[in-house]
C-alpha positions as CSV (number, residue, x, y, z in Angstrom):
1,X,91.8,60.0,54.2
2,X,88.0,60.9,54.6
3,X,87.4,62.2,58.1
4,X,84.1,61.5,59.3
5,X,81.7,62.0,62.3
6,X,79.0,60.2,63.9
7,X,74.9,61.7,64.2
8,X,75.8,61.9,67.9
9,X,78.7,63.8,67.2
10,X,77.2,66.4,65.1
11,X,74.0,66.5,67.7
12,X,76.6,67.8,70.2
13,X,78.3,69.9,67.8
14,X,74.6,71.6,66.8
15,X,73.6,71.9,70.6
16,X,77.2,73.4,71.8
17,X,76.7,75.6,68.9
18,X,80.1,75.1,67.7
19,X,81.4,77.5,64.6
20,X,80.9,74.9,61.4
21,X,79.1,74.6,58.0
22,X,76.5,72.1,57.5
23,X,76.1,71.2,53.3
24,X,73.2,68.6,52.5
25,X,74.4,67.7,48.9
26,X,71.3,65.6,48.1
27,X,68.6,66.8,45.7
28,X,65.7,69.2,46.2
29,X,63.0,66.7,46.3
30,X,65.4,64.8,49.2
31,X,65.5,68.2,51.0
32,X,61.8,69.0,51.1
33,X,61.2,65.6,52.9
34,X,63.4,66.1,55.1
35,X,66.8,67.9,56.1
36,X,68.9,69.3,59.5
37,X,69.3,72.5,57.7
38,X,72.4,73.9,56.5
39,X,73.5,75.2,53.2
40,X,72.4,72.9,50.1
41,X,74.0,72.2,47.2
42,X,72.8,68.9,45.8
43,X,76.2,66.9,44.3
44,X,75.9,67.9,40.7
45,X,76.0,71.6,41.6
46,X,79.2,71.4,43.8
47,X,81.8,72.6,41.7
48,X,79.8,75.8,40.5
49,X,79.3,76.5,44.0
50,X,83.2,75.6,45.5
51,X,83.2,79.5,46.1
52,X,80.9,78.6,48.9
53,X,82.5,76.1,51.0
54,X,85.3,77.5,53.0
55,X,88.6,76.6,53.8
56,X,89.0,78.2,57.4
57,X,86.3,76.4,59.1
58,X,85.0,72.8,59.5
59,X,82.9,71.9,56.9
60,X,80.5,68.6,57.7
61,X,78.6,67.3,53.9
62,X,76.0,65.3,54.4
63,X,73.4,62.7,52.1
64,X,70.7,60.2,52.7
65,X,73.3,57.5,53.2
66,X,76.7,58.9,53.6
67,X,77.9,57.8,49.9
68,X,77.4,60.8,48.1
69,X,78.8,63.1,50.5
70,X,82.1,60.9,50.9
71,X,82.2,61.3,47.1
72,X,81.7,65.0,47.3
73,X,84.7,65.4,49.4
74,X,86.6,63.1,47.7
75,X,86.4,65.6,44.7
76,X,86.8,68.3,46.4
77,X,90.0,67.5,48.2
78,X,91.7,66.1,45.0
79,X,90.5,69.1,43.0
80,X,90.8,72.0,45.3
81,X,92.9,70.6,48.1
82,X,90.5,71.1,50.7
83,X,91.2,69.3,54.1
84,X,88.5,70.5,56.8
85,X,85.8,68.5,55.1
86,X,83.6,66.0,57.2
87,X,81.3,63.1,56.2
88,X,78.3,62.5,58.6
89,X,78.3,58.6,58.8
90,X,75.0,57.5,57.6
91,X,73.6,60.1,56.5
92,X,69.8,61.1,57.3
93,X,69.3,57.2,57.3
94,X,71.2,56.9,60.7
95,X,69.9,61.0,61.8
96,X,66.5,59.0,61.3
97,X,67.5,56.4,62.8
98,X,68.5,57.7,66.3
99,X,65.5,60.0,66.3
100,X,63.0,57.5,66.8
């Protein structure tokens, strides 16, 4: 089971300044538009960089839609067992979305 969390959720998260890791696993070019920070490490580079991602603390991936992310932990919970991963639902679309 994927666990997820909404863009308000992680807005409270961000502003209570609660102890996670952000990961934007799109590509560079996605970044530079735009991005809520975090570590990055676009999907294709993920399982070079597992050494990364910790096990001890809530990890939240996100993506421009929420797809790629939810794949992302997908792999790396069957691969390397990991179960404090978190998809932000929609992605930057919904961020976006709420911002305006």
């Amino acid at each position: 089971m994927i666990h997820s969390i909404s863009v308000i959720e992680l807005q409270q998260k961000i502003n209570n300044h609660d102890d996670f890791i952000l990961i934007d696993v799109r590509e560079s070019f996605e970044r530079e538009h735009f991005n809520i920070g975090g570590i990055h490490i676009p999907m294709q580079n993920i399982f070079e960089r597992v050494n990364d991602i910790p096990k001890d603390k809530n990890v939240i991936l996100y993506c421009q839609k929420g797809i790629r992310s939810m794949i992302v932990i997908q792999r790396l919970s069957e691969k390397f067992d990991y179960q404090n991963l978190i998809n932000l639902q929609g992605g930057m679309d919904a961020w976006l979305k709420t911002k305006r």
